[in-house]
C-alpha positions in Angstrom: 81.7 115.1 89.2 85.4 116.0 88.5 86.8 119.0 90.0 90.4 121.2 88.7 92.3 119.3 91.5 91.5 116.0 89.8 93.6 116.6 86.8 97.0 115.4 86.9 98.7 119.0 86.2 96.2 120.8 88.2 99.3 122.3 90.3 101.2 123.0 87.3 99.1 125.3 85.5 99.4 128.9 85.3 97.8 131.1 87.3 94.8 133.0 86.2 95.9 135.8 83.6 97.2 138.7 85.6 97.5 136.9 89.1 100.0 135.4 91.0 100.2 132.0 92.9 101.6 134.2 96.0 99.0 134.7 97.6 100.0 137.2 100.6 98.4 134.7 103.3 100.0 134.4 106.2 99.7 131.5 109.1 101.0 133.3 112.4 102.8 131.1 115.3 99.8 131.2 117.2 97.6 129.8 114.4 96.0 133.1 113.2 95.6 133.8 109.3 96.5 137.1 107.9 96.0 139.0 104.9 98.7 142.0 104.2 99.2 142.1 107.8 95.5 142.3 108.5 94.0 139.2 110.4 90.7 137.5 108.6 88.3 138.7 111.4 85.9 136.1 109.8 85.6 132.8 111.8 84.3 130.9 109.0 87.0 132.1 106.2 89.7 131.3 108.8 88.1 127.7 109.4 87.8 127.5 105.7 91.5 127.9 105.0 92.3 125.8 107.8 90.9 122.6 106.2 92.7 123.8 102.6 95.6 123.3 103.8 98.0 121.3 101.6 101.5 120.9 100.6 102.6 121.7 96.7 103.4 118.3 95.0 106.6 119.5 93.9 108.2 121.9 95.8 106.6 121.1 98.9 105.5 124.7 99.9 102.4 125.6 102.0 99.3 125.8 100.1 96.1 127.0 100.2 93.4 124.9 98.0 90.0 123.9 97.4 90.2 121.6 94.6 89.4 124.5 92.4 92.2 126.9 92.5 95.2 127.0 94.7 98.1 129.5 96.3 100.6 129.3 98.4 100.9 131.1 101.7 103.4 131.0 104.4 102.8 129.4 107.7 105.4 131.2 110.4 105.5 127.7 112.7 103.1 125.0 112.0 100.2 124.5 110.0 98.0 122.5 112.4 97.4 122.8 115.9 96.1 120.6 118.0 93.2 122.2 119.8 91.9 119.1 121.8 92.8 115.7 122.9 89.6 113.2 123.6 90.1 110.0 125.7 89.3 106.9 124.0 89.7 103.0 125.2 92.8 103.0 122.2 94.2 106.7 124.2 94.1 110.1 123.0 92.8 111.3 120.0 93.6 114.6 118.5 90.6 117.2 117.5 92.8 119.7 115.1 92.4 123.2 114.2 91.3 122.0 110.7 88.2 120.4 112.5 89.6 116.7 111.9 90.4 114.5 114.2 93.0 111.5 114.5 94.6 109.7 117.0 98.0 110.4 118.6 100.7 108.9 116.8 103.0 109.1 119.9 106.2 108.0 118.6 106.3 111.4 116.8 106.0 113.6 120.3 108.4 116.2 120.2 109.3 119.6 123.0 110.7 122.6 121.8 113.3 124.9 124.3 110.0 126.5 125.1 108.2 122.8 126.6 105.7 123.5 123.8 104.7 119.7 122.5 104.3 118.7 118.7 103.3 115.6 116.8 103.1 114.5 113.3 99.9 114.6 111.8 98.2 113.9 108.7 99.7 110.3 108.2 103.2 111.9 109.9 102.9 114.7 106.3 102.6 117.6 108.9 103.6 119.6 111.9 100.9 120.2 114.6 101.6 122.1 118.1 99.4 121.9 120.9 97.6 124.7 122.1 98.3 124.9 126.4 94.8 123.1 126.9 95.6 120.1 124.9 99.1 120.1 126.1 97.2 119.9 129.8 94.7 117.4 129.0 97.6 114.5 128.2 97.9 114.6 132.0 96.2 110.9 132.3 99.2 109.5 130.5 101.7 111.4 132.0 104.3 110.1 134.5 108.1 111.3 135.3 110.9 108.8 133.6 112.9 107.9 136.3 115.4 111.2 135.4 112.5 113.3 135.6 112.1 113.6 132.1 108.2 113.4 130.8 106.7 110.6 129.3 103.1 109.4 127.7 102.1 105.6 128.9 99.3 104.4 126.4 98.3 100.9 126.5 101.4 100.1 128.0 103.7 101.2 125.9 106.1 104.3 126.8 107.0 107.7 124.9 109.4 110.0 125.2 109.4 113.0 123.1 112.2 113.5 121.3 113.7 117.5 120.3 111.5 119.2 117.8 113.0 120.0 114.6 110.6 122.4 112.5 109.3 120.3 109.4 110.6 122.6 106.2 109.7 122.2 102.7 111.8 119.9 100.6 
């Protein structure tokens, strides 16, 4: 069964008559949607959103779809957080605020002034920041480099994270 999204111009059409593709949604820095400054007090329409979020094909803008209609929204820091991390015989693997869950692509750790961590997720197309908990629970791979500096030791290998950069769109 085909859905809008399947159609090669489905982010290039119009919106509906008399509505806008700005959709007034807004992703807070602490991962909390709101609507005209009003936060979605719903649990399940917030989880919804979470897992509809997308990038626009050609501007590269925040977007909300579900393969049948789509808007864009603003997202204040990232668009993913990482809410969990799960020990695994192949090392952590990330549980996201989208519900989906992934393994720690290390080599993409970065720390902001503030010591908060992020990573690429999403096969490296997104910014995720961990929440304090998941942050914590990397502590089985943590040791001190030899300057003091952190680092994650997964099967051996050793990360440093580098300076985070916010991901913008293109």
């Amino acid at each position: 069964m085909s859905r809008p999204a399947d159609h090669p111009d489905f982010y290039r059409l119009p919106p509906p008559p008399g509505r806008s593709r700005e959709s007034g949604i807004r992703l807070d820095a602490e991962g909390r949607f709101f609507h005209a400054e009003e936060p979605f007090e719903h649990a399940g329409m917030a989880r919804a959103f979470a897992t509809w979020i997308s990038r626009h094909p050609d501007d590269g803008r925040y977007i909300l779809t579900n393969g049948y209609d789509w808007s864009y929204f603003e997202v204040e820091d990232v668009p993913f957080f990482v809410e969990r991390v799960v020990a695994t015989e192949d090392g952590p693997r990330l549980v996201l605020s989208d519900g989906s869950e992934e393994p720690l692509d290390a080599a993409t750790l970065a720390l902001d002034r503030g010591e908060r961590l992020y990573v690429k997720v999403k096969h490296a197309a997104f910014d995720a920041r961990f929440r304090q908990a998941a942050q914590i629970a990397l502590g089985p791979w943590l040791e001190a480099d030899p300057d003091g500096s952190p680092a994650l030791v997964i099967r051996g290998a050793r990360y440093r994270p580098a300076s985070y950069r916010p991901q913008k769109p293109r």
